[in-house]
C-alpha positions in Angstrom: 103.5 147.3 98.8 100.5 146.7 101.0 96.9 147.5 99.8 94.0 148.1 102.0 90.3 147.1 100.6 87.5 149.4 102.3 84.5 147.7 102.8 81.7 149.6 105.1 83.9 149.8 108.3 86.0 147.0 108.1 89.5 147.2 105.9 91.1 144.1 104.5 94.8 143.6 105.3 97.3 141.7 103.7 99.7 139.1 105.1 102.9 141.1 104.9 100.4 144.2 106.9 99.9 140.7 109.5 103.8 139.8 110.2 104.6 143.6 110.6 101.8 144.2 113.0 102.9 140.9 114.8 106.6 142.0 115.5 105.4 145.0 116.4 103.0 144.0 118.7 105.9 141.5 120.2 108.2 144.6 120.2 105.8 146.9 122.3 103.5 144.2 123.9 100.2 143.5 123.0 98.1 146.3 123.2 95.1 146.5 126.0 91.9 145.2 124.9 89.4 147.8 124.0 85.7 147.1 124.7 83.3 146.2 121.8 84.7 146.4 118.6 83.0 148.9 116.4 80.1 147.1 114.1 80.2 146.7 110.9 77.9 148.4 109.6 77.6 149.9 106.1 78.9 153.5 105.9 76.6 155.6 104.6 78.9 156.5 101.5 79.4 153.5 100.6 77.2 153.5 97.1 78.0 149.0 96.9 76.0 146.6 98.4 76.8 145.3 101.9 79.5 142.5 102.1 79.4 140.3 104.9 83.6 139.3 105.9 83.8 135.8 108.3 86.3 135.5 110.1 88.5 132.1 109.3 91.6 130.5 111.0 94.9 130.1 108.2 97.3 128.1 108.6 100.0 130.6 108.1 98.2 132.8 110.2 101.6 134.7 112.1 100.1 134.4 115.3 101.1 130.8 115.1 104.3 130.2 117.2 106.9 129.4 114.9 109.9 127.6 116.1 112.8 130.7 116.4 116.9 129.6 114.3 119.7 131.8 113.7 120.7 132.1 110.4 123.6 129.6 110.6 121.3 126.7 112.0 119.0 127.8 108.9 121.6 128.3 106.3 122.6 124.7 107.1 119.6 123.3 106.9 119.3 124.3 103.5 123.1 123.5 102.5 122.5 120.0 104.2 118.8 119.8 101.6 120.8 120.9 98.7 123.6 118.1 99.4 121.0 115.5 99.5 120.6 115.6 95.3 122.7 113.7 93.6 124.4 116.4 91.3 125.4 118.9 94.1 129.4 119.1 94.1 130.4 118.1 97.8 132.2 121.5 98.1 131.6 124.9 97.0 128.3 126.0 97.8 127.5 128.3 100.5 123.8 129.6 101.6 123.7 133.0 103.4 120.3 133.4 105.2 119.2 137.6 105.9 116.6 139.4 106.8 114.2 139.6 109.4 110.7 138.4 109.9 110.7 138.3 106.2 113.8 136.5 105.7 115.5 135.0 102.6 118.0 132.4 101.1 121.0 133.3 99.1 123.2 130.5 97.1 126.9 131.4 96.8 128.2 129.3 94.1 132.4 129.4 94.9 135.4 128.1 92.8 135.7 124.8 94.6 132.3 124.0 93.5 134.0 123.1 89.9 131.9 124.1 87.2 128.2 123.7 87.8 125.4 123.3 85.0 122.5 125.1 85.7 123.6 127.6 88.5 120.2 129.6 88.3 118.6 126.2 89.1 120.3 125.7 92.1 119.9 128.8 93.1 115.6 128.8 92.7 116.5 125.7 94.5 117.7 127.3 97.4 114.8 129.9 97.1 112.6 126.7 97.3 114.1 125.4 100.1 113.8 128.8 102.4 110.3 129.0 101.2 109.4 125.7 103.1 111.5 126.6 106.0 110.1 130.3 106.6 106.5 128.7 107.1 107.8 126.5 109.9 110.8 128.9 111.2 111.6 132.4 112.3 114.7 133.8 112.3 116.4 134.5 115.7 117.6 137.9 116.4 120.5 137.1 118.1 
């Protein structure tokens, strides 16, 4: 759900509004610079006081490049994190990476894994783990 916050002329949008306005803009090219941007100003309808909005630089701003992995390089990246701790079985677990530019992380727990304790722990792991990876990597659509 994305929510837009009027204030005079000048709309607030959220992140999820940024990445989809991103891959669109890589799917049909950035769009031609218009002149001056309009001002603003206060609309005249606008019964609040005037807000001044600054302009700031994020860190997860998706204009950053981001380093581009299919989903097998990515679903072993997180299978070769979740071996790492000490109670993972050495079989059994497979991640499945999906999506697109909002991509995600799902655990596959299978027979071979023996019986697991906590399989809804691992599995938040695994959401953990994608979380961390989708701010430095995007998924390939290859």
């Amino acid at each position: 759900m994305r929510f837009f916050i009027r204030i005079g002329d000048i709309f607030a949008v959220t992140e999820y509004d940024k990445e989809i306005i991103h891959l669109a803009q890589q799917i049909l090219g950035q769009p031609k610079p218009k002149s001056d941007p309009p001002s603003a100003q206060p609309d005249a309808h606008w019964p609040g006081p005037e807000i001044k909005v600054e302009a700031r630089t994020e860190s997860t701003d998706v204009s950053q490049a981001k380093e581009t992995k299919t989903a097998a390089e990515l679903a072993q990246m997180i299978e070769a994190d979740l071996a790492k701790h000490p109670e993972c079985p050495p079989k059994g677990f497979v991640v499945t990476v999906y999506g697109a530019t909002l991509w995600r992380a799902m655990l596959t727990i299978t027979p071979s894994a023996g019986p697991v304790r906590n399989p809804q722990e691992w599995r938040d792991l695994t959401e953990e783990l994608a979380e961390r990876l989708r701010k430095r990597y995007d998924l390939a659509w290859r």
